[in-house]
Structures are given as structure tokens and as C-alpha cells.
N, C-alpha and C positions, 0 to 999 in steps of 0.2 A: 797512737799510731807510730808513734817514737819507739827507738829500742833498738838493738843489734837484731832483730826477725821477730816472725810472726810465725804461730804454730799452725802446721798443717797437718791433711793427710798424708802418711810415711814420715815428717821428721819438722824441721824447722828451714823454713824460707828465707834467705836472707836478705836484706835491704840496704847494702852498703853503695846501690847505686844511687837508688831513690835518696838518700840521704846524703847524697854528695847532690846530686839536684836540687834541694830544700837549700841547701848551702849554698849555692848560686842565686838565688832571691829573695836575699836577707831573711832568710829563715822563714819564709812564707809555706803556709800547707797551703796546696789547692783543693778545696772540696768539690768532692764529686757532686754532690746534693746539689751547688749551685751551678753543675757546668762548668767549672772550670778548667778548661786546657787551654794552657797559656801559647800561643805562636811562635816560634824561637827561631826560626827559618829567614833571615834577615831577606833573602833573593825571594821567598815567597811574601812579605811582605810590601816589600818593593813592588811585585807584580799588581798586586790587591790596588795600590793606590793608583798603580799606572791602571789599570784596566777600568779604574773607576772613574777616571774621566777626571779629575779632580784639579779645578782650575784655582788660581792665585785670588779673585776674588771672592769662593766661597764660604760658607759658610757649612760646615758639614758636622753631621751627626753619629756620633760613633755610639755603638750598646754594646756593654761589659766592656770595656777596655783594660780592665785585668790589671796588672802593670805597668801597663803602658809602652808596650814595642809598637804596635801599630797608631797607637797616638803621637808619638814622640816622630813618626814620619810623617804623620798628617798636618804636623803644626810647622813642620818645614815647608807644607806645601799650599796648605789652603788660606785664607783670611781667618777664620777660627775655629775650633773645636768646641762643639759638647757633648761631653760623655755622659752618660748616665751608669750610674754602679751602683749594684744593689749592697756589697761586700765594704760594712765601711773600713774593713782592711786594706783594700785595694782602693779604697778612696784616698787614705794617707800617704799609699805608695805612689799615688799617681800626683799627689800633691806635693810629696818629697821631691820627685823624679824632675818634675817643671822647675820648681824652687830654682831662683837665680839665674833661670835661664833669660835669654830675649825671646823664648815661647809664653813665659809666665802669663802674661796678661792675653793673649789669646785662648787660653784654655777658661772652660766653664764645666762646674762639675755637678751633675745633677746626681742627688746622692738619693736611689728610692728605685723600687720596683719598675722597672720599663713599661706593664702593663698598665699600673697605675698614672703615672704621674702625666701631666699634660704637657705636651710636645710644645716646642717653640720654633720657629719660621727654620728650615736649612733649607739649603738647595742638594746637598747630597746626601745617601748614608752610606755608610763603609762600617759592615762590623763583623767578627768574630763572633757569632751567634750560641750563647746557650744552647744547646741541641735540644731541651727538655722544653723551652717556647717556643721553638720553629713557628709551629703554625699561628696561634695568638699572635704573635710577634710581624708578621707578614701583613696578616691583616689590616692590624694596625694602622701599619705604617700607610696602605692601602687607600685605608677610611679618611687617614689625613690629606685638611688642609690648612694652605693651599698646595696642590700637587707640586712634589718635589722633582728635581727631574730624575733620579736614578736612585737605586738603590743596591750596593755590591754585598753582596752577603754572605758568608761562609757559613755552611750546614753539613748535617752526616751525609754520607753522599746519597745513598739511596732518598732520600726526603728531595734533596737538592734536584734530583732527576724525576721525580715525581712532578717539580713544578714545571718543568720544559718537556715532558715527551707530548708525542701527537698521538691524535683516537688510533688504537690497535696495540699501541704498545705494549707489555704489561703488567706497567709499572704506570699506564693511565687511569685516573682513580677524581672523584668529588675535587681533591684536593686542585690536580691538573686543570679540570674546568671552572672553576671558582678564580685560579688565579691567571691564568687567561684569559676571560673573560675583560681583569682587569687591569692587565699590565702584559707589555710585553717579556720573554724572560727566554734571556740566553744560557746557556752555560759556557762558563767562560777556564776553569782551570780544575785540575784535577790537584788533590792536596793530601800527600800519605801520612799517614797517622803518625810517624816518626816526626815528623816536623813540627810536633805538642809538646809541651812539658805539662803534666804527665802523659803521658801517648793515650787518646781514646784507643776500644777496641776497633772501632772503625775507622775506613777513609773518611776524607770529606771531599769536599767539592763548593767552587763559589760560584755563583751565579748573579748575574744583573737583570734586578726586575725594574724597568721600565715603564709606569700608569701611562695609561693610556688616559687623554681627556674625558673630563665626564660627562660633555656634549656628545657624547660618540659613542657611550653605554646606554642600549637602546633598552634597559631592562630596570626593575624595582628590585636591588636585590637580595634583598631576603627572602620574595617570592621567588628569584630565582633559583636560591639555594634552596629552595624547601621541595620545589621539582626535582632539583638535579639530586636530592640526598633521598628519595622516594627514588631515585632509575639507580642510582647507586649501590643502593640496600644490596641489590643483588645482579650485579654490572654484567654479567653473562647471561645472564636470561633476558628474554627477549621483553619488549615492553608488553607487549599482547599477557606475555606470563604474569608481568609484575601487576599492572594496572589491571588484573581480574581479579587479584586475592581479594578476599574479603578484608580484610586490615586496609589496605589501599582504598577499597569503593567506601568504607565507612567514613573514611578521611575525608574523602573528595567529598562525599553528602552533606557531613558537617562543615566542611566551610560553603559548599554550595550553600546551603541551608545562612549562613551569618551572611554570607555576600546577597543572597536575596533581600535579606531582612532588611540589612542596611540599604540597598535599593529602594526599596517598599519605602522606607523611613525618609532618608533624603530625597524621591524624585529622580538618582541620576547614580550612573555607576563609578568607577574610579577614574578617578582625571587625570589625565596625560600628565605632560610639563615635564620637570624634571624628578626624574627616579619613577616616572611613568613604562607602560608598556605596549610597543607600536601590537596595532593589530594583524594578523597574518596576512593581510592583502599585502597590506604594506612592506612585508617582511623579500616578497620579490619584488621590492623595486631598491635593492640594495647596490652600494655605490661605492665603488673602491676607489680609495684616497690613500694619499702617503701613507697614512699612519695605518692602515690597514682593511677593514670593511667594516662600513658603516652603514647603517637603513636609513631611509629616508622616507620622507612622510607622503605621499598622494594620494592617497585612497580617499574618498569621503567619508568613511563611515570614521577611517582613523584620525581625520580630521574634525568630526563631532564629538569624537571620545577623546581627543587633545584637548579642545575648548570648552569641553560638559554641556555640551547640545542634548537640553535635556527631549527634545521632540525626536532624535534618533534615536536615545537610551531607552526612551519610553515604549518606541514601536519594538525596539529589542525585547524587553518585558514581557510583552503582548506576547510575545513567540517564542520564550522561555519555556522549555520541560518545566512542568510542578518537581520541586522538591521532595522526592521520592527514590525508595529504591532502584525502582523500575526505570524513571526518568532519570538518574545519573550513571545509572549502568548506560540506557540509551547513550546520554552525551560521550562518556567512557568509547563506548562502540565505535561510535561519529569521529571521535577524534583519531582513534585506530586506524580505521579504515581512510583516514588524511594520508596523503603522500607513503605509504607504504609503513607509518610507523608503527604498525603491528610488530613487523617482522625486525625492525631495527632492535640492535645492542648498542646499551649504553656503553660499552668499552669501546665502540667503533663509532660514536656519536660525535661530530665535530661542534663547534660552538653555534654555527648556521643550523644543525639540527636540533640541538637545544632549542635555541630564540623561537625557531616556529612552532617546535611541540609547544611550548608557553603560549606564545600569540597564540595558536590554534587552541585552546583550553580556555583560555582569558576571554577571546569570542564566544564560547558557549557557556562563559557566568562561572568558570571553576577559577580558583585560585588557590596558591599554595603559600600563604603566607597571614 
């Protein structure tokens, strides 16, 4: 990649800028393959750490720190840094750059794949984000505990806008209700490709994803995501369209079919608790708190199926469709014809329509997980 240019179509391309850039970070290339576009924008990094809340007694987690510009602000502000860097180039740069400082002994450097390696306690994260792990990388941080409080994160922009628009938008998509579901997420700053070294082709944009407690996630969610990625398939069609295909009603039969089996087998259906799913009675007696809406439990039946009442489960049973074509198209139907969700789109579906399509499926022995 060295050289006075590089051949193209019509002639040769020159590179005497990019080569004076290489020259400014001690001779470092950035590869593409790993994402890297380094920050250089001292006033946009300044904002990142202000908007990120970042107090004098934290502890914060920073992913790919590259060089170190947005590290070498964070260790002015917080109790400590750990970066994790997969680049163990950018490991020695970021270990030259502390060197002698009175930062030195605050910084921790986790040297290894972000998706792999296991996470230790922060209270924030702040990072410059690979654009090629967005989503992995979200999740992540997501599934950790114990809940961290914030997370400021720079992304391509279009990705970043995906995780905060509302149902209609249409750039609303799986991704938008997965991570709503589980955090709250603002968008906080717009950031032009110019302010990279090397410049992606894209803008970006940072965003603060905020977890919401997981006393307050009234869902199992992998069953979650296995609904919402079945209305997704094809986010414009109406559910009535999707949940008739034949691919769809197979689905539903076969797990109908194991969720039976396992009933037959133990005596009693799935038990509430945590990472449980309230049932649809319960789904209208929802209660808005600070933190946003939250369901709460009153129903009796959802109250037997919280505790594994196995003498409610059983009379459920009794009054179960057989496991059959004809009996899970019926349920299919039943569920349809619930609150208008025939007619609803998943592009226009809010998280309160979600939760009840589930409760209302989960009542009639379907699951999606």
C-alpha cells in the first residue's frame, strides 16, 4: 500500500496526502479489515466524553481505542480506563502513549477480540466502534452483568439511527425493537466522516444506550427475538400475510408440537420468574414508572403460571387444540383475530404491540424459541 500511487482506471492515483497522514502516527497503517478510523477531531472528542456522563469516580470501558485520543481524555477524567484492542499494534501505541505519564497506572489493556474475551465490572462505556461489530457488540454489552449505567457509542450513522427511531419510521427494523426493548437510546451527536483518519465513506453518529433494569423486561428474550424476526422477515406485510405462509404455520406446529411434549413430560408449562413471560391478561394492567412502562402481574392465571400452579396448567392442557395442522392454523386464527393483529404491520408495531402478540401466542401453547 506504500509507494508514490496506486494504478487505476485512466492513469495513476496519487497518495502524497495519505502518506503524509501515515506520517503523523508514527508510521502506523490503519486497516480497513479491522475498522479502523482513528478520531482526530480533538472538539468531537471532548463532546463524546461530556455527553457521556463520565464522572471522576468511574470506572469506564472503552473498545478499540486505536491510538489512543479518546483514551488519553478519558484517563483525565474518570478513575480508570480499560480498553480492549484486538490490533496488538495499537496495543504498543496505546502503551507507548501512557508511558510516564501520571495516567500510567490507571489504564488496563485488554488485548483480544471484544466479542470474545470476558468483561470486567465498569460503570460506563465510551467507544469508537468498529462499524463491522455494531450489532454483536451492542448486544453484548446488553447481556452484561451487572448492568452498567450508560453506554456512548459511535457508529455508521444509518446503523446508529436504526437503534433510536420509533414504529413507522423507515429505518424501523428487528434491530430498533430488540434494542429498545432493552435500553433506552438517544441520539446524541452527528459526526462527518472528515473528522477520521482515514475518513470512512460514511457519516457517523453517537448514540447513548441506556439498560433499562431487568426487573422491568417482562419477556424470555430469545423467545422474544424469534417473534419479532418471523414479523420482520417481511416488515410490510401485514401479520395476517406472514403468519398464514406455510413456512410460518410449520414453525409454529413444531414448536407447538416440543412445547406439548415437554408439558406431557413435566406436568406444568414454563415458569414465570425471571426471563419469564406475563400472560396477555396481565399485559393490560401495565404501569408507568420513571423508567418507562412496565407490566405488572394480577391476573390469576398469570399468577399460576409465575409459580408453576401445576392444577391451572393442567386444566390449560385439557383445553389445548391437538397438535395438528388444522389445530395450530385454528390457534394461528385465534390469535389474529386478538386485538386487530391481523391487520397490524410490523413496521408500525410498537413494543406494547409486540409483548401482547407474544402473551397472546404463549396463552395458546405457541412459542418461539
Amino acid at each position: 500500500m506504500s509507494g508514490a500511487g496506486i494504478r487505476v482506471a485512466g492513469g495513476v492515483a496519487k497518495r502524497a496526502k495519505k502518506g503524509a497522514e501515515k506520517a503523523a502516527y508514527q508510521g502506523i497503517q490503519f486497516l480497513k479489515s479491522y475498522g479502523q478510523h482513528i478520531l482526530k477531531n480533538p472538539m468531537i472528542v471532548n463532546a463524546i466524553v461530556e455527553k457521556g456522563g463520565v464522572k471522576s469516580t468511574d470506572v469506564v470501558l472503552e473498545i478499540g481505542p486505536g491510538t489512543g485520543n479518546l483514551t488519553m481524555r478519558l484517563l483525565e477524567t474518570a478513575k480508570k480506563v480499560i480498553a480492549v484492542e484486538f490490533d496488538p499494534r495499537m496495543v504498543l501505541e496505546l502503551q507507548r502513549r501512557v508511558q510516564g505519564t501520571p495516567h500510567a497506572a490507571n489504564l488496563s489493556i485488554i488485548s483480544g477480540d471484544f466479542l470474545k474475551v470476558d468483561l470486567p465490572y465498569f460503570d460506563v462505556c465510551i467507544a469508537n466502534v468498529p462499524y463491522q461489530i455494531s450489532s454483536p457488540l451492542v448486544f453484548k454489552l446488553l447481556a452484561h452483568r451487572p448492568v452498567f449505567r450508560a453506554a456512548t457509542l459511535m457508529f455508521q450513522r444509518e446503523f446508529a439511527m436504526r437503534l433510536c427511531v420509533p414504529p413507522g419510521d423507515p429505518l424501523y427494523c428487528r434491530l430498533s425493537v430488540n434494542t429498545q426493548l432493552l435500553a433506552r437510546t438517544t441520539h446524541i451527536l452527528k459526526v462527518g466522516k472528515n473528522n477520521f483518519r482515514p475518513p470512512p465513506k460514511v457519516d457517523s453518529s453517537v448514540v447513548r444506550i441506556e439498560p433499562k433494569p431487568v426487573n422491568t423486561i417482562p419477556v424470555n428474550f430469545k423467545e422474544w427475538d424469534g417473534l419479532v424476526r418471523l414479523c420482520f422477515g417481511r416488515k410490510n406485510k401485514t401479520l395476517g400475510g406472514i403468519f398464514r405462509t406455510k413456512t410460518v404455520l410449520e414453525l409454529i406446529e413444531a414448536n407447538y408440537k416440543t412445547y406439548r411434549a415437554l408439558q406431557l413430560n413435566n406436568g406444568r408449562g414454563v415458569a414465570g420468574g425471571e426471563g419469564g413471560m406475563l400472560g396477555a391478561a396481565a399485559m393490560g394492567k401495565r404501569k408507568k414508572t420513571k423508567g418507562g412502562t412496565r407490566f405488572g402481574l394480577g391476573d390469576a392465571n398469570v399468577d399460576a403460571m409465575d409459580t408453576g400452579d401445576d392444577d391451572a396448567l393442567a386444566n390449560g392442557e385439557k383445553n389445548a387444540p391437538e397438535a395438528t395442522k388444522e389445530g395450530v392454523r385454528k390457534i394461528v386464527e385465534e390469535v389474529l383475530a386478538t386485538n386487530a393483529f391481523e391487520t397490524m404491520r410490523s413496521s408500525k408495531m410498537s413494543q406494547d404491540d409486540f409483548l401482547l402478540l407474544l402473551a397472546t401466542f404463549n396463552e395458546k401453547g405457541v412459542h418461539f424459541a
